[in-house]
N, C-alpha and C positions, 0 to 999 in steps of 0.2 A: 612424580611430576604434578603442580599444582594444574588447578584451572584460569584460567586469566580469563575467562568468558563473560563474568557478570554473573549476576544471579538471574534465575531464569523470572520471566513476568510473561502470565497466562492474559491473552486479551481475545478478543473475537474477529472475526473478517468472514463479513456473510454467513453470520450465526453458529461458527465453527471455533473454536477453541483452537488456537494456534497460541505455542511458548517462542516469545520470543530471550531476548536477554539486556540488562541494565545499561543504557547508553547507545543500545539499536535504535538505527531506525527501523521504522515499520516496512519499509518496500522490502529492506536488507532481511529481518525478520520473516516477513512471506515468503523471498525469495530461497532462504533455509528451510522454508516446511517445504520448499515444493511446488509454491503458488507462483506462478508466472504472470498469468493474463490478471491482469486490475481494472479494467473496460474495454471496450469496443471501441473500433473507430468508425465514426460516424458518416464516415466516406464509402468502405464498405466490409462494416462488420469484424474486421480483423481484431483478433485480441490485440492489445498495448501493453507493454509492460516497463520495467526501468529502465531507462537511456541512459540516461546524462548524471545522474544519482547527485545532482547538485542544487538541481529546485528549477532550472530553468527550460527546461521542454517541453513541461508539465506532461509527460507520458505517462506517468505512474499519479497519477491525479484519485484519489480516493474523496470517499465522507469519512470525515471521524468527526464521532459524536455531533454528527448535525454539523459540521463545517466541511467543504469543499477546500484541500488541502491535499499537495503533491506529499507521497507515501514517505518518498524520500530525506524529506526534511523535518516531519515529526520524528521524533523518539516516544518508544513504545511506553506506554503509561500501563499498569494494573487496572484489568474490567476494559480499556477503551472500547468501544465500540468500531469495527471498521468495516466500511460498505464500499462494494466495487461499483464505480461509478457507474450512471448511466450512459448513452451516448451522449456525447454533446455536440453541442447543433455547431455546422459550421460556417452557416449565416449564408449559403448557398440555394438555400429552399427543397433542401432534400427531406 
């Protein structure tokens, strides 16, 4: 039985070495290691994770490499860098 998976590509997510695979995305990739939670919500505290896995609910909302970008619509690049967001404000004055 062959593999149809992609070849695997090693990146990081909060200085951890996660494999993802060629043509993942990244949320999709995290969510295979195991990785659920990608921020907080700023209302109160809950982890976030993928919703909508299409770009538009911004839940799964990460940094790669210094850009603010939903998990779900990059694809995994070799070395990227990826940081689980911070909170983000919801203009409420919390």
């Amino acid at each position: 039985m062959s593999d149809n998976r992609g070849a695997s590509i090693d990146f990081y997510f909060d200085g951890r070495v996660v494999t993802g695979r060629s043509g993942q995305s990244v949320a999709v990739a995290l969510w295979d290691a195991g990785i659920r939670a990608l921020r907080r919500s700023p209302v109160d505290g809950a982890p976030r994770a993928m919703f909508c896995a299409i770009g538009i609910c911004q839940e799964c909302v990460v940094t790669i490499d210094g850009v603010r970008r939903p998990s779900c619509t990059a694809v995994v690049q070799p070395g990227m860098r990826v940081l689980s967001a911070p909170e983000l404000s919801t203009g409420l004055g919390r």
